[in-house]
VOGU-3710 file (C-alpha; in Angstrom, 3 decimals, decimal comma):
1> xxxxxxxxxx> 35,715/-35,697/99,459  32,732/-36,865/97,851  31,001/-33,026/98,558  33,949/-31,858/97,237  33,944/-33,727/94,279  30,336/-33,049/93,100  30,939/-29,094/93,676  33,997/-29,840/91,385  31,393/-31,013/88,904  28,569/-28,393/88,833
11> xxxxxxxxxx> 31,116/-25,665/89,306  32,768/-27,420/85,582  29,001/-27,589/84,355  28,626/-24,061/85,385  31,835/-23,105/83,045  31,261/-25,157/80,003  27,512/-23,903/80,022  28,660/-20,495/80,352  31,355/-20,753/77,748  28,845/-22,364/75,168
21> xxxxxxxxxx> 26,311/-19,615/75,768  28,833/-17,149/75,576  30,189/-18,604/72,068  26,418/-18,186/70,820  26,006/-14,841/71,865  28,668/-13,011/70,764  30,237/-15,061/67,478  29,032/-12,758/64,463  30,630/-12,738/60,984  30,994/-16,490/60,711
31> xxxxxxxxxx> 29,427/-19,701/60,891  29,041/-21,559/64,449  29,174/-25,072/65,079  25,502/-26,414/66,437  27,169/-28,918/68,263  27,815/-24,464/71,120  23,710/-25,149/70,907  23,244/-28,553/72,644  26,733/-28,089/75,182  24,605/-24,453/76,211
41> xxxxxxxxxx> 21,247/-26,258/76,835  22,265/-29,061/78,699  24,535/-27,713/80,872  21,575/-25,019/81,349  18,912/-27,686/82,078  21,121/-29,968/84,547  22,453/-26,935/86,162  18,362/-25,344/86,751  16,623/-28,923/87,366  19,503/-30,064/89,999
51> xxxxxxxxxx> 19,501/-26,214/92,136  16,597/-24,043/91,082  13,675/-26,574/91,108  14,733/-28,757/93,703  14,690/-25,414/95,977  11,517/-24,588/94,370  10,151/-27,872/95,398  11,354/-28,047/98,742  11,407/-24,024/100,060  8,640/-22,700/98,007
61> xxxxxxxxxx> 5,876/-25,520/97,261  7,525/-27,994/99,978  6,394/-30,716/98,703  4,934/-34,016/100,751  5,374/-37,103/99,608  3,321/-38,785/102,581  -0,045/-36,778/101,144  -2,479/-38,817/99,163  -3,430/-37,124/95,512  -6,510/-37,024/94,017
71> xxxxxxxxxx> -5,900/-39,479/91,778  -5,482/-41,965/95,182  -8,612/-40,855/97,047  -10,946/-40,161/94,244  -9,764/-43,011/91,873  -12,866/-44,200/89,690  -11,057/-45,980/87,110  -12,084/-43,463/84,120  -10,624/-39,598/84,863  -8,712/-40,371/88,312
81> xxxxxxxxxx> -6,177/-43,252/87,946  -3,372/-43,588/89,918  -1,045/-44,463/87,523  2,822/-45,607/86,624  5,647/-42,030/87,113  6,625/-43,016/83,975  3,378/-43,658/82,248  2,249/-40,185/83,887  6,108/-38,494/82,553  5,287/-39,597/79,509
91> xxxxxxxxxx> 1,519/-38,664/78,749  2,474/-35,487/80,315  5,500/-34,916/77,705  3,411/-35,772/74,884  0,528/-33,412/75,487  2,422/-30,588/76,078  4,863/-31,204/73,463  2,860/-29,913/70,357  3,419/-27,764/67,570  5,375/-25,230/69,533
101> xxxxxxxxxx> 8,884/-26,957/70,088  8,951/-27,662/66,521  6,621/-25,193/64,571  7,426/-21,888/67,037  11,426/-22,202/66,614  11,225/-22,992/62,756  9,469/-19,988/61,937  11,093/-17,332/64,550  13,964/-18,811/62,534  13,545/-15,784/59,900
111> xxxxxxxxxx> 14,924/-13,514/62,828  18,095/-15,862/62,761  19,129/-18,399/64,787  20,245/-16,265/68,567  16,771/-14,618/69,079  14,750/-17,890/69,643  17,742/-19,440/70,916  18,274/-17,124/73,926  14,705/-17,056/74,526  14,006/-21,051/74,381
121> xxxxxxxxxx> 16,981/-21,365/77,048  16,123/-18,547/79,123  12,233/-18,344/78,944  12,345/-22,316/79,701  14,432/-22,175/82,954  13,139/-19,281/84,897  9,414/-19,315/83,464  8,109/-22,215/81,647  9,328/-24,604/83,429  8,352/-22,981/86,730
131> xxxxxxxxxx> 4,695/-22,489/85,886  3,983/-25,853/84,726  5,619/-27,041/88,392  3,849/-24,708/90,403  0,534/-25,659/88,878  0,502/-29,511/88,286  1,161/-28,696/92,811  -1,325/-26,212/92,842  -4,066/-28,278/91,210  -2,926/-31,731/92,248
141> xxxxxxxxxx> -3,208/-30,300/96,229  -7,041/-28,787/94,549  -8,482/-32,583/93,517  -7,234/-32,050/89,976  -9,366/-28,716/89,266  -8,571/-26,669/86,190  -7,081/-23,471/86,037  -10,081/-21,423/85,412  -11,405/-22,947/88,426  -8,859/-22,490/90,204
151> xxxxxxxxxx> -8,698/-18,839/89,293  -12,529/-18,644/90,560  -11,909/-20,323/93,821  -8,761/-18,513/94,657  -8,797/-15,210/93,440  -12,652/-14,717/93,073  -15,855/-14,553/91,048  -15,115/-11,900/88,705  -11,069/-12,788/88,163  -12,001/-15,876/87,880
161> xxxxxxxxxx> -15,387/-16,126/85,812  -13,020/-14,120/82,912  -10,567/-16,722/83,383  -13,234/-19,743/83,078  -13,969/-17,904/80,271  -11,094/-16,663/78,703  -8,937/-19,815/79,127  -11,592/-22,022/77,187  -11,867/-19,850/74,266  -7,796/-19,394/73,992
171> xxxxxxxxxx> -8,142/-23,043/74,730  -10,183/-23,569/71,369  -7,598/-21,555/69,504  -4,755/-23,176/70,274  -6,364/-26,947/69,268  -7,253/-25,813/66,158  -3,919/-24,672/65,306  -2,283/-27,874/66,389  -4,738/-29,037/63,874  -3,866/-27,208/60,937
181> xxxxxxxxxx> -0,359/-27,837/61,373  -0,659/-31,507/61,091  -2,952/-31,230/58,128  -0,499/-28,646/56,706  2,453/-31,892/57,252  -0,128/-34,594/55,907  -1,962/-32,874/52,865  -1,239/-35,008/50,057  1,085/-37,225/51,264  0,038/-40,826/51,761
191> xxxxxxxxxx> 3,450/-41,756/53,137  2,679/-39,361/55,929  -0,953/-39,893/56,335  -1,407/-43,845/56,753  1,761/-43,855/59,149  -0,380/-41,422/61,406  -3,392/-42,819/60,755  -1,660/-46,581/62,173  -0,896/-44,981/65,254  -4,260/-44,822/66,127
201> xxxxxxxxxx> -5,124/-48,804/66,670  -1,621/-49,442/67,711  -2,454/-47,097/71,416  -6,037/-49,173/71,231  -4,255/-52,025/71,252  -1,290/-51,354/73,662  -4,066/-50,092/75,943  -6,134/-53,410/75,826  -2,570/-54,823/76,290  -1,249/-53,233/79,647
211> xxxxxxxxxx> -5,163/-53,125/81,121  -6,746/-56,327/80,204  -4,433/-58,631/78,858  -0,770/-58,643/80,795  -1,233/-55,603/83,304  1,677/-53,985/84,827  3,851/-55,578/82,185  4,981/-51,790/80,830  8,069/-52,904/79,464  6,986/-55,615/77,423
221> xxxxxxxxxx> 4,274/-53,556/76,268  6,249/-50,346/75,200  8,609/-52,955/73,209  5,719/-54,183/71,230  4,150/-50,753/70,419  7,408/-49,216/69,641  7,958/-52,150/67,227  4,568/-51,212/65,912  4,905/-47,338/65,689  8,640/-48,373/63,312
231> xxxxxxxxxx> 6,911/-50,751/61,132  4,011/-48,527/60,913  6,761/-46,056/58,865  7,939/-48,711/56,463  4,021/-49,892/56,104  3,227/-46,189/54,881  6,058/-46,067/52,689  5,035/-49,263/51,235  1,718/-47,792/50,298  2,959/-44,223/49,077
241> xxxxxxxxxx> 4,539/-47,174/46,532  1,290/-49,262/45,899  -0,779/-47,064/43,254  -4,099/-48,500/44,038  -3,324/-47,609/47,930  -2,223/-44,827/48,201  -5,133/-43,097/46,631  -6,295/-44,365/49,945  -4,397/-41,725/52,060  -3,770/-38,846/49,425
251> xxxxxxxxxx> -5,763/-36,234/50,239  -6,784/-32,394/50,048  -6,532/-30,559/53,498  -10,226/-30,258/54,325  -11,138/-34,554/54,248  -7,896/-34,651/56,446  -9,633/-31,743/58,472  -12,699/-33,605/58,887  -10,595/-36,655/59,989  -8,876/-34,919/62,902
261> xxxxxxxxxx> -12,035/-33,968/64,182  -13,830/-37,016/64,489  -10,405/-38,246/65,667  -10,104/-35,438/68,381  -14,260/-36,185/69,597  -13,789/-39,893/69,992  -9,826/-39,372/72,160  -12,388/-36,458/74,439  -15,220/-38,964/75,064  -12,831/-42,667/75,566
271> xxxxxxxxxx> -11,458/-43,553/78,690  -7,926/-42,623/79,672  -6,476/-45,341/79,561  -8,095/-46,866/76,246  -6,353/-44,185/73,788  -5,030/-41,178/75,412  -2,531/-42,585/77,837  -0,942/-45,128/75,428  -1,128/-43,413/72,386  0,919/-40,456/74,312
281> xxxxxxxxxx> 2,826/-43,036/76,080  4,067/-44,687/73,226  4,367/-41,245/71,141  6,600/-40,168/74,250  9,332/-43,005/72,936  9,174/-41,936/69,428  9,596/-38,431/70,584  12,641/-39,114/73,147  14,065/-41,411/70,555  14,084/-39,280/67,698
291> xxxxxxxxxx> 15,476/-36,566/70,021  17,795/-38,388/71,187  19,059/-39,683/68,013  19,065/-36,379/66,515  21,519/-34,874/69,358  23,559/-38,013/68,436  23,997/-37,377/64,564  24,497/-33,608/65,055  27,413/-34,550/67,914  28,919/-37,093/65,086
301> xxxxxxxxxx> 28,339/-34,300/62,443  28,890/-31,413/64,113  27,039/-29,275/61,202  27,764/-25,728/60,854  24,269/-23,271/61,518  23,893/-21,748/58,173  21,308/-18,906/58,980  22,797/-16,017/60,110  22,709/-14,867/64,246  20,252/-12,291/63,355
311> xxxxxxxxxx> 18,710/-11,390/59,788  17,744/-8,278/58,240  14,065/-9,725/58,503  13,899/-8,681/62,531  12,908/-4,870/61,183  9,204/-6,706/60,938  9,653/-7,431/56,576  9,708/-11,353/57,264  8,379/-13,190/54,309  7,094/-16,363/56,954
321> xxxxxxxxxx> 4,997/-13,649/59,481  4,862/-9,877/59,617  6,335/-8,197/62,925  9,022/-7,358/64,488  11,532/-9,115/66,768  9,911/-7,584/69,650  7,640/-8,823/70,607  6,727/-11,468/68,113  9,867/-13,607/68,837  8,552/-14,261/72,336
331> xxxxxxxxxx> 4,899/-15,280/71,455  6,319/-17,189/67,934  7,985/-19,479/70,569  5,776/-20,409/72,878  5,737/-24,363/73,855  9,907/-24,488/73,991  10,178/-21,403/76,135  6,715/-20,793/78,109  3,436/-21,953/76,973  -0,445/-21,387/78,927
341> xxxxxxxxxx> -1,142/-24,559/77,437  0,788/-26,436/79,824  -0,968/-25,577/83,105  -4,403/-26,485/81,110  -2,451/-29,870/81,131  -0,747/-29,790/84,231  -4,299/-28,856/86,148  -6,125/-31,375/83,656  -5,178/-34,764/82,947  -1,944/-35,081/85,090
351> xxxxxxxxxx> -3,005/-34,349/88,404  -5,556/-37,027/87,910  -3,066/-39,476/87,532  -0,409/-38,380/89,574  0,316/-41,517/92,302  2,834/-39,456/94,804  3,501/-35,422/95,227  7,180/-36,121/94,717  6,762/-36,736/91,472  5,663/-33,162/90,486
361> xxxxxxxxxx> 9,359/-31,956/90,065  10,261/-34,626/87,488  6,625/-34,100/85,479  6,300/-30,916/85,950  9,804/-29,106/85,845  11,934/-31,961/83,842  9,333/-32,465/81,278  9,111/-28,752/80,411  13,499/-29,343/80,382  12,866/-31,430/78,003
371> xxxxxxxxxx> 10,506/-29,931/75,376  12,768/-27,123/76,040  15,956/-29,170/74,446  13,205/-30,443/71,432  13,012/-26,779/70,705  16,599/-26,387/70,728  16,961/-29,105/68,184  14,357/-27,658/65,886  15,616/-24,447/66,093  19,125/-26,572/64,636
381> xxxxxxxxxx> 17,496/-28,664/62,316  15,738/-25,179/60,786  18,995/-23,271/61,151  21,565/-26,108/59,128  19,478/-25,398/56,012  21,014/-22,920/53,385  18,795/-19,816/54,000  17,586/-19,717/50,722  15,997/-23,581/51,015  14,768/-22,551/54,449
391> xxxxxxxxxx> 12,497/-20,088/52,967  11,489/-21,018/49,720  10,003/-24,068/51,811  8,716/-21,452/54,409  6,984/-18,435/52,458  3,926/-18,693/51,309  3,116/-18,079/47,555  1,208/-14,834/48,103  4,496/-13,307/48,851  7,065/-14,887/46,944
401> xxxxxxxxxx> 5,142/-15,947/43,972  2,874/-19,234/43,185  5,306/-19,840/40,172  9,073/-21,823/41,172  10,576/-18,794/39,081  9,254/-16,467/40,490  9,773/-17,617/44,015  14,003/-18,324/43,665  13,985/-14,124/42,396  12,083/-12,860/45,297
411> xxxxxxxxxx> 14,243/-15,325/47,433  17,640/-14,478/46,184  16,582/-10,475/46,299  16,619/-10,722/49,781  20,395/-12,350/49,490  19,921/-15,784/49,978  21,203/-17,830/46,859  18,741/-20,658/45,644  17,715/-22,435/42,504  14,635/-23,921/41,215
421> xxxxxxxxxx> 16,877/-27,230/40,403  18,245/-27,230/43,898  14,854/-27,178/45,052  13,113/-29,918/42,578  16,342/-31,982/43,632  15,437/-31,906/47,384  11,950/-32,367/46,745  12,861/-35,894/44,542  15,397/-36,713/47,640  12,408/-36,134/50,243
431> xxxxxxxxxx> 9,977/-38,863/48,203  7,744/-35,260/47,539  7,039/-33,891/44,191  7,603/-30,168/45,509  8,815/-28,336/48,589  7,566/-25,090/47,599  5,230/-22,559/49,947  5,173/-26,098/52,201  4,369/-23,079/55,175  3,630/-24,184/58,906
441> xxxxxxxxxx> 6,852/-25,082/59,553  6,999/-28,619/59,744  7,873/-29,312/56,452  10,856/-27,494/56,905  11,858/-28,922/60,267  11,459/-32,345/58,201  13,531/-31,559/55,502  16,399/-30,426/58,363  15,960/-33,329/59,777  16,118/-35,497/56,929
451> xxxxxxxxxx> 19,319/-33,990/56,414  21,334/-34,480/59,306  19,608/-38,125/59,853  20,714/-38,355/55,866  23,974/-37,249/56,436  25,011/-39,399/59,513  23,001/-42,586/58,887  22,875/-42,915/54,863  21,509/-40,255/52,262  20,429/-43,093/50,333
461> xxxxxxxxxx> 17,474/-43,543/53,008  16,257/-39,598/52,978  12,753/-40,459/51,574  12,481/-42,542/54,630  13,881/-40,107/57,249  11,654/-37,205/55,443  8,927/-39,364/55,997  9,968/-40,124/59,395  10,580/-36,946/60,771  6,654/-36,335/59,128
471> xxxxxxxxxx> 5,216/-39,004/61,367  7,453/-38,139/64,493  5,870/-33,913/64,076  2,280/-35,179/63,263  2,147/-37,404/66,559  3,931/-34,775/68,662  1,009/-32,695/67,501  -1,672/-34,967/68,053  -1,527/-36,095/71,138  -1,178/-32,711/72,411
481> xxxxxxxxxx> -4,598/-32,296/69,882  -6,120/-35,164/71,723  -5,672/-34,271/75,266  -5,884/-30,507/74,528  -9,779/-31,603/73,803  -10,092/-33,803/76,438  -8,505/-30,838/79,035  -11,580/-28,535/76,953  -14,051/-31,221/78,202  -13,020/-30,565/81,356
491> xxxxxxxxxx> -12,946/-27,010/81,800  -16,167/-26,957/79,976  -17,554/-29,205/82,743  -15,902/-27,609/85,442  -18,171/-23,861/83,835  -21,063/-26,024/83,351  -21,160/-27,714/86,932  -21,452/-24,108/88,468  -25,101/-23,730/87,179  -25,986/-27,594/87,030
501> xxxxxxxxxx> -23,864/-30,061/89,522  -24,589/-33,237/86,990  -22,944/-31,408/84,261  -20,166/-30,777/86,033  -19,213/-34,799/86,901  -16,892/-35,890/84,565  -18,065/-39,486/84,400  -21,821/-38,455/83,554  -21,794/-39,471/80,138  -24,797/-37,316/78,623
511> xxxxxxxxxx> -22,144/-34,811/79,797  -18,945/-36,418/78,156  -20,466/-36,260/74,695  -22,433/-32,727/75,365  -18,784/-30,906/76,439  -16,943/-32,769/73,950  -19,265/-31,761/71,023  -19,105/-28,545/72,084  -15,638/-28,348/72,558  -14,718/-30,040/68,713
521> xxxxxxxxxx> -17,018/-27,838/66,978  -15,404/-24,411/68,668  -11,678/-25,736/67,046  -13,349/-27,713/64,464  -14,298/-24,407/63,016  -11,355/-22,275/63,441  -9,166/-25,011/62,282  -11,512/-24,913/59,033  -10,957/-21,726/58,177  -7,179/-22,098/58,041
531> xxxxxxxxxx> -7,382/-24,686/55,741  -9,387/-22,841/53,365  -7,147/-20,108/53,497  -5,254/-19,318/50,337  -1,782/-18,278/52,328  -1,584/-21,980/54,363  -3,685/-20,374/57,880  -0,250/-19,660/59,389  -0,387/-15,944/59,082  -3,869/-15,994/60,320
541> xxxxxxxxxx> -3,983/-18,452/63,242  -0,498/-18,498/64,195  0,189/-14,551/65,768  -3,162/-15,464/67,613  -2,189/-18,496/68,610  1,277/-17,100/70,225  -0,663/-14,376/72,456  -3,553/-16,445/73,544  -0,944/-19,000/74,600  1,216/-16,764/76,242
551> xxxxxxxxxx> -2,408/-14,439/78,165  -2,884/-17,930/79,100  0,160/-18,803/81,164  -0,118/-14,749/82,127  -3,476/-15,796/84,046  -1,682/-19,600/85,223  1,145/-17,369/86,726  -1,361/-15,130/88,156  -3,472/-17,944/90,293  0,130/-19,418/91,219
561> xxxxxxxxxx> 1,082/-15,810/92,418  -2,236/-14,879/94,427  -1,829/-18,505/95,693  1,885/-18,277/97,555  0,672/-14,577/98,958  -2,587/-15,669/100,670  -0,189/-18,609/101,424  1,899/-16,228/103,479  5,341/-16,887/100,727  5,471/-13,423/99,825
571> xxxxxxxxxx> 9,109/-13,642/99,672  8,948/-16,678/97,216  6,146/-14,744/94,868  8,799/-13,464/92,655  9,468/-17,296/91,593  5,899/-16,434/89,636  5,811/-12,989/89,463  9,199/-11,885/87,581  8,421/-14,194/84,135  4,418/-12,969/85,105
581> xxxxxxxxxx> 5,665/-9,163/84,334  7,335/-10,135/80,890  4,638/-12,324/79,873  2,313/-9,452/80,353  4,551/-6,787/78,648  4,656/-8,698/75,481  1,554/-9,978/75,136  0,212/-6,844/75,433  2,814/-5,114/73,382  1,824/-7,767/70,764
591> xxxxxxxxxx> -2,051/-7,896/71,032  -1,714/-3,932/70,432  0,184/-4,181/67,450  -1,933/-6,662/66,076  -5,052/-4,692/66,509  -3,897/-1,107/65,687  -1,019/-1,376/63,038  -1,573/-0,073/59,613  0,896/-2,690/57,843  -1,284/-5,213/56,588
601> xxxxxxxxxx> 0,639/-7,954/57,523  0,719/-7,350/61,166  -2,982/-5,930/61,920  -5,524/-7,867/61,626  -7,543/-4,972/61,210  -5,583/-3,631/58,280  -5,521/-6,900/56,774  -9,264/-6,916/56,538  -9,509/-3,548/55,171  -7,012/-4,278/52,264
611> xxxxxxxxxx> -8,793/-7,285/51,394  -12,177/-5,725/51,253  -11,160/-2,883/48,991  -9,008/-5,313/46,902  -12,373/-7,854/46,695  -14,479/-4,637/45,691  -12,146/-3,292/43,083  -12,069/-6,896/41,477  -8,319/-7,564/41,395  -8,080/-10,593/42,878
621> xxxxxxxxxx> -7,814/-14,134/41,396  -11,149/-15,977/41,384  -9,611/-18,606/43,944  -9,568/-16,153/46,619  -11,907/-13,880/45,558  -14,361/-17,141/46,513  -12,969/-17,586/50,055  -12,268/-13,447/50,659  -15,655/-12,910/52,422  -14,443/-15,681/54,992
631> xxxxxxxxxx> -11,421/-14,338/55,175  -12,208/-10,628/55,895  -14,890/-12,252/58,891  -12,389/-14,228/60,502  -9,635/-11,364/60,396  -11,771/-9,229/62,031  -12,723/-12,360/64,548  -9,379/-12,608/65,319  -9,151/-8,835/66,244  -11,977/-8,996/68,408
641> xxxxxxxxxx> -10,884/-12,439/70,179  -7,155/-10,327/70,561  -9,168/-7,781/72,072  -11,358/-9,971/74,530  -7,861/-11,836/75,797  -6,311/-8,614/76,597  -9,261/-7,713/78,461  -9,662/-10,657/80,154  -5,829/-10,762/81,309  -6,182/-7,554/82,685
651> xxxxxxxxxx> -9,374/-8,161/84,241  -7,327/-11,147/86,199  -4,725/-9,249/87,024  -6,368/-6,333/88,400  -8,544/-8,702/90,300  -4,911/-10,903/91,689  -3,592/-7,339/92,448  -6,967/-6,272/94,823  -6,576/-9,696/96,633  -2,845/-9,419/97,128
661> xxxxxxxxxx> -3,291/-6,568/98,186  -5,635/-7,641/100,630  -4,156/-10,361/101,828  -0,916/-8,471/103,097  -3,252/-5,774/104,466  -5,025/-8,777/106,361  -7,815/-7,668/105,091  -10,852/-10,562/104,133  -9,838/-13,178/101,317  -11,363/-15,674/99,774
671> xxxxxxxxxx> -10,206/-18,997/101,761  -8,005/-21,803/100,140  -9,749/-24,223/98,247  -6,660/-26,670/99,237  -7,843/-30,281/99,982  -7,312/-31,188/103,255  -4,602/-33,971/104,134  -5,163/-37,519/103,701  -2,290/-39,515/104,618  -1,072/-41,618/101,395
681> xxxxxx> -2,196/-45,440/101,944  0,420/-46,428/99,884  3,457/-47,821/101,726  6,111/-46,058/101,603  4,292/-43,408/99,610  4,648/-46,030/96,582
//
């Protein structure tokens, strides 16, 4: 009976998913209820983490839960730290939860709302998911090595020298765009700025806390920090209020630029467990909370998605990012769907603190779940807007217009109604003085969320929630900043150690600050040059960020592949090699586009050009006419780093192909780099 009774369950979880999903996909003509979004995605999560990973876990990786992990047997209290499931849950969340759940959906919301949607539920499930599973395994079974080494040890030198190589440089792109999105959220808003800024000391603190002063006490220490995090909301509102503080925090994007650098140096170079761990730790309850919360108002609201299913933008005229629906849809989303940053993660900081290899399916496949369902909520909070508010906030002033005028005509001549007092009212609700061209996305999302928080918990407070929803984006997006740099570090170490073994130990501290430095500077730079560009960075950083994310869990999916075929799974390599085929179609597809299309707002190429012949004719403004020359280099740098990932991806591939191949033929491979077994000293494997 009891069998019986928990088929009767799934097989109603099966339905009502199916029926919600169904309801998204095929309503047109009228509004739909957002409440269809979150019935579709959970059932779709708890029906994939309870049947498809636990098989995955058991048939495909089989898991051991007697086997001791690196983090046991090589534990030196810095790097490798056997550490609390839920501590390890919740760094892991936080660093792979950056700009992507919330920045990716937001803007792929010009398509309309089904696109993403069907992608973040999909692309989660059967790919994103999977590969961060498969390679927190992979690595944690390798002593914690990164993916590039991983791809050197398994599939060989020259595969895997290109994807040392490659995956560092895509690995410098993506941290500088986590960057600009957070300065994009914080530029000249004090409110915003000291309440991220407090967030900082509090994870010091909380780390003293649980290490020196009342270890293993994680409760009582997550209460206090918590506490701190919410008063460290009202404290920044307090100042936005004081006039001789908040000078303190209001600032133009480049000091703000300069901050998160020194910020993102000093979280690479720090132990673990002295910022990284509890700043993410603690970040990870904002992050759940605010989640949760959020699914809670919409349920009591049960607001009506505004933005049409699909727009007339998905031809490739979008005012937020040139391009079609295909493929730019599938590399705007990245982090809510699939994401390469994830396995630098999963084969970075969380295999060294894994305690037991049963743990992998929660961290690895539930954690993915459940950036997946953050996704879904930004995609709601984006969608509940009026269109018109949605992208007046969204499009940058080179295409709609610097002046408010100017912007509602280009806004409502795409037949979205709008007014400049609707819009100076919302900016006076938010505690802003204008919403205008706020591009990056987060502004947006903040303003949604303001909204429904507003709505179902007191309008009177939407300053706050604004405010709130500012400082909940911003430390989603730097702690995946933080440990993005300290994952660099590593990789760079891991490159370095092949020509000199010192530089390659990760607790030789002439090392530390060598990688690190390196590592800052590479983002520090790129993240520069979208602050100083006129249009917000988006349209330059973010198309490159969504293919070098995507090549990059291309090449994770690759090692995973080569990995179960020399493992003698060839039946099971589908699990990796199915989303490893669509990942490759539209990342080349997109790389392609960007490089060869005329339109100037999809090639980078063409963009250049346009500029350069706009710069020597002498019509532009002096404003950009000063930054143009930067802008032309780094448009063409972006073609030519587009052109290096596509080569390296292939490179990888060809090179995973020749040793498949050869493995099935049983021809000579390249032997497992797999740590032998150890027996877990920990009773019980506790």
């Amino acid at each position: 009976m009891h069998k019986n009774l928990k088929a009767i369950i799934w097989i109603a979880v099966t339905l009502l998913g199916a029926a919600a999903l169904a309801g998204i996909a095929f309503n047109r003509g009228e509004s739909i209820n957002a409440l269809w979004l979150i019935t579709a995605a959970v059932c779709i999560y708890a029906i994939a983490y309870r049947f498809y990973a636990a098989w995955i876990a058991a048939k495909v990786l089989v898991i051991d839960e007697t086997r001791a992990t690196p983090a046991e047997r090589l534990d030196n209290g810095r790097d490798f730290i056997p550490t609390n499931k839920w501590v390890v849950f919740g760094h892991h969340f936080a660093a792979i939860a950056g700009p992507g759940p919330l920045v990716g959906p937001t803007l792929a919301a010009q398509f309309g709302y089904l696109p993403g949607t069907l992608w973040i539920l999909i692309g989660a499930v059967l790919g994103g998911a999977v590969q961060d599973m498969v390679t927190l395994f992979f690595s944690t079974r390798r002593n914690g090595k990164s993916l590039g080494q991983m791809a050197r040890d398994e599939i060989g030198t020259i595969g895997g020298t290109a994807a040392l190589v490659g995956t560092f440089l895509i690995m410098i792109i993506l941290i500088a765009v986590l960057g600009l999105v957070v300065v994009n959220a914080m530029k000249h808003s004090p409110w915003a700025t000291a309440t991220v800024a407090a967030t900082i000391p509090i994870a010091m603190i909380i780390g003293f806390y649980m290490r020196n002063i009342r270890p293993g006490r994680v409760l009582e220490a997550s209460l206090i920090g918590v506490s701190l995090l919410l008063l460290s909301v009202f404290a920044g509102g307090w100042i936005d209020h004081n006039e001789s503080l908040r000078v303190l925090f209001d600032h133009e994007g480049l000091p703000l630029a300069y901050a998160i650098i020194t910020y993102g140096f000093a979280a690479a170079v720090l132990p673990v467990w002295l910022l990284l761990a509890p700043r993410d730790y603690l970040s990870t309850y904002m992050k759940l909370g605010t989640v949760i919360l959020l699914a809670i108002a919409i349920v009591i609201l049960r607001p009506q998605i505004h933005m049409p299913a699909v727009t007339q933008f998905i031809d490739g005229t979008g005012p937020i990012f040139g391009g079609k629906l295909f493929p730019f849809v599938f590399i705007t989303i990245a982090c809510g769907a699939i994401s390469g940053f994830h396995a630098l993660i999963a084969s970075g900081t969380t295999p060294k603190l894994l305690e037991n290899e049963r743990d992998i399916r929660m961290i690895g496949y539930g954690a993915m779940l459940l950036e997946s369902f953050v996704a879904i909520m930004a995609m709601i909070a984006a969608t509940v807007l009026e269109p018109g508010v949605f992208f007046a906030v969204n499009s940058p002033a080179g295409v709609v217009g610097k002046e408010a005028v100017d912007a509602i005509a280009k806004i409502n001549s795409w037949g979205f109604a709008v007014t400049v007092e609707q819009m100076n009212q919302l900016a006076s609700d938010m505690g802003e003085t204008s919403l205008f061209a706020r591009t990056g996305g987060a502004p947006s999302l903040a303003v949604g969320m303001a909204s429904i928080f507003g709505s179902a918990f007191g309008k009177n407070l939407l300053a706050l929630w604004y405010h709130f929803a500012i400082m909940f984006e911003a430390i989603f997006i730097l702690t995946t900043l933080d440990a993005g740099t300290r994952v660099g570090r590593f990789m760079l170490q891991d490159m370095l150690g092949n020509f000199n073994k010192k530089l390659g130990e990760t607790s030789y501290m002439p090392s530390v600050i060598l990688t690190s430095a390196i590592v800052v500077a590479g983002w520090g730079y790129f993240l520069y040059i979208g602050v100083i560009d006129p249009n917000g960075g988006v349209n330059i950083l973010w198309p490159l960020f969504g293919i070098a994310n995507q090549m990059l869990a291309a090449i994770a999916l690759c090692v995973a592949t080569s990995i179960l075929i020399k493992s003698g799974k060839l039946k099971y390599a589908w699990v990796t090699a199915l989303p490893l085929a669509w990942l490759v179609t539209i990342t080349t597809t997109a790389a392609w586009q960007k490089i060869m299309s005329d339109d100037i707002r999809v090639g980078f190429f063409a963009a250049a050009n346009d500029l350069s012949t706009k710069l020597a004719s002498g019509v532009l403004p002096a404003d950009k006419a000063a930054v143009a020359p930067q802008l032309i280099f780094n448009q063409h740098l972006d073609a030519y780093l587009t052109m290096f990932f596509v080569a390296v991806l292939w490179v990888v591939i060809l090179d995973m192909l020749y040793v498949c191949y050869s493995a099935l033929q049983g021809s000579s491979v390249l032997a497992s780099s797999e740590a032998g077994y150890i027996k877990t000293a920990y009773k019980n494997g506790v």
